[in-house]
VEXGU-437379 format. One record per residue (C-alpha): z negated, x negated, y negated. Coordinates in pm, whole numbers, plus 50000, padded with zeros to 5 digits. Layout:
REM residues N
ZXY;...
END
This chain:
REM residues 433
216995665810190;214315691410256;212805686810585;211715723410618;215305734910575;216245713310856;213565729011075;214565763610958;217975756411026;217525750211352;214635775411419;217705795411394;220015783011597;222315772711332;224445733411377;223205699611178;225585679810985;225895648111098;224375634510771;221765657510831;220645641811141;221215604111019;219175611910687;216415626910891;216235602211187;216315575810894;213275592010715;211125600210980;211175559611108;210965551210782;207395571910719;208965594310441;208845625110692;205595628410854;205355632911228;203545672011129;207245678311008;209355662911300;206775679711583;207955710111434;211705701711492;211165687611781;210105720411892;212895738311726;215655716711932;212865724412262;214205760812162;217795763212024;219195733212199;222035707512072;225165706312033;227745678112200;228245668711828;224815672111739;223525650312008;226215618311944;224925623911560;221365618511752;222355591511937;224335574011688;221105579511437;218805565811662;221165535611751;221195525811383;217355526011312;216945491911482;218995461211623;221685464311870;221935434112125;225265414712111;226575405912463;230325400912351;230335363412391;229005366312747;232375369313011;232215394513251;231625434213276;227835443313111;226315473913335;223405490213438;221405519513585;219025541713445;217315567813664;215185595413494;212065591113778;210585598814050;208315595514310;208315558614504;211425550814293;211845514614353;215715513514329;215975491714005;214285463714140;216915462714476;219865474414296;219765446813976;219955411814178;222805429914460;224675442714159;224665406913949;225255391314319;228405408514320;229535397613999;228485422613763;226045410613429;223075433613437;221355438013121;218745459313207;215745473412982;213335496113169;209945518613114;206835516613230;204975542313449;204895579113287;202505605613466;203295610513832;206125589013814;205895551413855;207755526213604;209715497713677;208005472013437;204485479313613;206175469913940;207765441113804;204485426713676;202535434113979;204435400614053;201905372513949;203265357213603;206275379313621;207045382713175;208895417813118;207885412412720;210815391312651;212255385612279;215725396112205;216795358512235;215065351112559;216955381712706;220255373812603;219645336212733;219075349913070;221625374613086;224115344013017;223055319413222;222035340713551;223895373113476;220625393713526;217745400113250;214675431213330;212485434013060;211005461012801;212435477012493;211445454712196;209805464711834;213605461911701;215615479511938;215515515811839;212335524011723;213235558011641;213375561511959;209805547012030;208555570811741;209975603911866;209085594512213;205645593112094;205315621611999;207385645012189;204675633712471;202295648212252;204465685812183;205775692112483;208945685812371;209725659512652;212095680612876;214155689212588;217885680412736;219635669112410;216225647512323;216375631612668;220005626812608;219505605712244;216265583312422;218405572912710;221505569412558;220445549612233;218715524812436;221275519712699;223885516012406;221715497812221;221895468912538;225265459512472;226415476912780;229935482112937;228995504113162;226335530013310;225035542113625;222875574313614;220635582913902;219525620913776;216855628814033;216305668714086;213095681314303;209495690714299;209205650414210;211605649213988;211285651313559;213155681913569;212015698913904;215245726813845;218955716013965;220915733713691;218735716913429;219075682113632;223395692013655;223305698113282;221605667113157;224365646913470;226865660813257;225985658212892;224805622112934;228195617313110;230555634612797;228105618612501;228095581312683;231935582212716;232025592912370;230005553712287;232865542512489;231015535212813;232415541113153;229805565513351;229615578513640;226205602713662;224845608514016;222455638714095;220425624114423;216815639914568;213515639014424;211745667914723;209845634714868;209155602114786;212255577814797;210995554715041;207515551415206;205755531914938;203995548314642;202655520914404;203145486714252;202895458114494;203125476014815;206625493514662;207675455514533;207585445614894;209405474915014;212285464314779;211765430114909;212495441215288;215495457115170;217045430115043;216365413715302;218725441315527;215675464115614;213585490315455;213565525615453;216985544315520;217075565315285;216435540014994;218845517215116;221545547115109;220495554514738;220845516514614;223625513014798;225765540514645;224045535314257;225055499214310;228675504814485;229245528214144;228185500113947;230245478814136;233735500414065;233095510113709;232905469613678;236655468413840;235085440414120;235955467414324;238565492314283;237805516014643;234005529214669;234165523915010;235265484614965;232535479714680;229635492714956;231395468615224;231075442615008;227785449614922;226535453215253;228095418615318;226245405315010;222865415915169;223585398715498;224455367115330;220705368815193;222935357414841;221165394714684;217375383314776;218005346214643;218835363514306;215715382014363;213665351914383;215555329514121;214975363013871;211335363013970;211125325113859;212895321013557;211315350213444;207595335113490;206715350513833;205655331614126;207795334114398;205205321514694;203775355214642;207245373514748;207935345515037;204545348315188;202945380715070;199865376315269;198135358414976;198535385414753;195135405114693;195105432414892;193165466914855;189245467114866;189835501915119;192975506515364;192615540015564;195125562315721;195105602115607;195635621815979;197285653916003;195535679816143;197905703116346;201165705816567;204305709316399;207365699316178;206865687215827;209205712815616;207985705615253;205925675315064;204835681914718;206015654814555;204535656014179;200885658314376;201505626714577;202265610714293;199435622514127;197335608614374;198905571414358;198165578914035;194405584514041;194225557314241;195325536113964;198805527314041;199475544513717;198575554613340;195685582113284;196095571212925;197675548812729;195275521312765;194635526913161;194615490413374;196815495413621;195855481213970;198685471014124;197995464614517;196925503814528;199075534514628;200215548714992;202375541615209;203885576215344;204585577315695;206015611515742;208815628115556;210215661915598;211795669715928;209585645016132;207645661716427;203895658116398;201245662316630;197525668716568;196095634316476;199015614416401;199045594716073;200455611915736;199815585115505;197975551915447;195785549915178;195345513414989;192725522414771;190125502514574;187115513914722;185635542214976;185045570414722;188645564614592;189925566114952;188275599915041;189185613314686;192465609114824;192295616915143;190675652215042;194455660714841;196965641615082;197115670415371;197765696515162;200945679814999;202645684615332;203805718915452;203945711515831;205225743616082;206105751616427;209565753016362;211995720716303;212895714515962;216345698315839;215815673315603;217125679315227;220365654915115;219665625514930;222915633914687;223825663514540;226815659414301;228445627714153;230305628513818;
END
């Protein structure tokens, strides 16, 4: 194989092999093909796009570079949820313990923070002790003794994947739907998964900010997963505000905490409680959506979904005392409240910028090697279609310190669009397939 055939070849539009794609997947982890070389197809799928075919070749590529984990042995239906991001995206962390509650073994390997958007490992070890680094062997232990495992993808699960990843962050090359596709998919296969939930979030928040682009990648991850033999079931839900009121580590950790206790937010509740109801049917537990959210719901109540919480926090090296009585965790150096500064209606929040601000307040990655503080971030107190008068309190900052408060506090009012007129709220879903 000549790598700059394969780049022409697709330069022009023209359809891989599959032995194409497995022999350059194979030579790019292996160092024979130098990451000069794959930037520059990279770019040339960015371009000219996939195929259906092309992408399972991808995915199927990607899957063999590494180890696959081996659930078979462990009874019981093997699902889980991926969502591709957002803005005060704190679903995974409600959503796992209901969903193994109910009966369903989640195996579930997630990502860290990645720009404006928040990751569900850096939440998870905002927990004091809390281990997401767990070895293949630890995670399967978990998995079958308390149906329920989060951790982080592992040197030997699909580092092609890790590779290309790499450096599509580096080319631009991130948004590319067929790429997204083959990352997602490889890992999730790569589990030992029966089954998949996909949140696709579309918005100003969102990863891809466009709805047809958000609708296309729903659909292809739907048609390529089925083809791994996975039941899916893809669900396009709202990324034009933050999910929630809490933007950042520790203060979102205890939002996810009062849900499963039967409180929280509205609209996150409604979002874990359909991604988890879909889990809940592709599992057969339930057969009716309507039953599995009943049953759900009932779940909550019993407080059986936030003792899973707690007993995942433990065995997985976390101290618990710090989720029963929160007030001893460390809180920010400066709390401060951001004030709006007219009459009106909120009508629009730019989401991306308010998570740019949690951001540069540390609750997330300016580079690689960033520290992330965990008990920073806001805590959003209007959302569109809430009246607002003169004076009345936008958002509370948790920051580390004064200058990082007004730093703040100087961007925060112009992420909201507020007008005389009232404003309807956007849905929180859009399509389910």
């Amino acid at each position: 194989m000549i790598p700059t055939d394969l780049i022409e070849k697709k330069k022009q539009g023209l359809e891989h092999s599959t032995a194409e794609i497995q022999e350059l997947i194979s030579s790019y982890v292996s160092g024979e093909i130098p990451d000069y070389q794959m930037a520059a197809w990279l770019m040339a799928v960015n371009f000219q796009g996939m195929s259906d075919s092309e992408t399972i070749a991808l995915v199927d590529a990607m899957l063999q570079s590494g180890k696959r984990i081996d659930l078979k042995h462990i009874p019981g239906f093997k699902v889980d949820k991926h969502s591709t991001g957002g803005v005060g995206d704190k679903v995974s962390l409600i959503l796992a313990p209901l969903a193994a509650a109910a009966g369903c073994i989640v195996p579930m390997i997630s990502g860290r923070s990645l720009g404006h958007s928040g990751g569900t490992l850096d939440k998870l070890e905002s927990i004091p002790g809390f281990r997401v680094n767990l070895s293949l062997k630890k995670f399967v232990e978990l998995v079958e003794k308390y149906g329920l495992a989060m951790g982080g993808q592992t040197k030997e699960l699909v580092p092609a994947d890790r590779k290309m990843y790499a450096l599509r962050d580096v080319t631009a090359t991130v948004k590319s739907l067929p790429l997204i596709c083959g990352s997602i998919l490889s890992k999730k296969i790569a589990e030992g998964i029966d089954g998949l939930v996909l949140d696709v979030k579309t918005g100003n928040g969102a990863f891809l900010t466009e709805y047809n682009q958000s609708r296309k990648l729903a659909q292809q991850l739907k048609r390529v997963g089925e083809y791994f033999g996975l039941k899916v079931k893809a669900v396009i839900t709202d990324m034009n505000q933050p999910l929630g009121q809490t933007v950042g580590n520790w203060l979102e950790v205890l939002e996810a905490v009062d849900c499963l206790k039967g409180q929280g937010p509205q609209d996150l509740w409604e979002v874990t409680l359909d991604l988890t109801a879909w889990m809940v049917v592709l599992a057969g537990i339930n057969k009716d959506f309507s039953q599995a959210r009943d049953r759900l719901v009932a779940i909550i109540k019993s407080g059986e979904a936030y003792r899973k919480f707690l007993q995942m926090v433990e065995v997985q090296g976390g101290d618990p005392s710090f989720i029963e009585k929160p007030e001893k965790y460390p809180r920010a150096g400066y709390i401060a409240p951001v004030t709006a500064s007219e009459n009106g209606y909120v009508h629009a929040i730019d989401t991306y910028r308010i998570g740019m601000v949690a951001l540069a307040l540390g609750a997330g990655r300016m580079t690689l090697n960033s520290r992330i503080k965990p008990e920073v971030g806001l805590i959003v107190q209007k959302k569109i279609g809430d009246a607002v008068a003169k004076g009345e309190v936008l958002a509370v900052v948790h920051a580390s310190d004064r200058t990082a408060f007004e730093e703040a506090a100087h961007t925060l009012p112009a992420c909201y669009q507020i007008k005389e007129t009232p404003a309807v709220p956007p849905p929180l879903f859009y399509e389910t397939f």
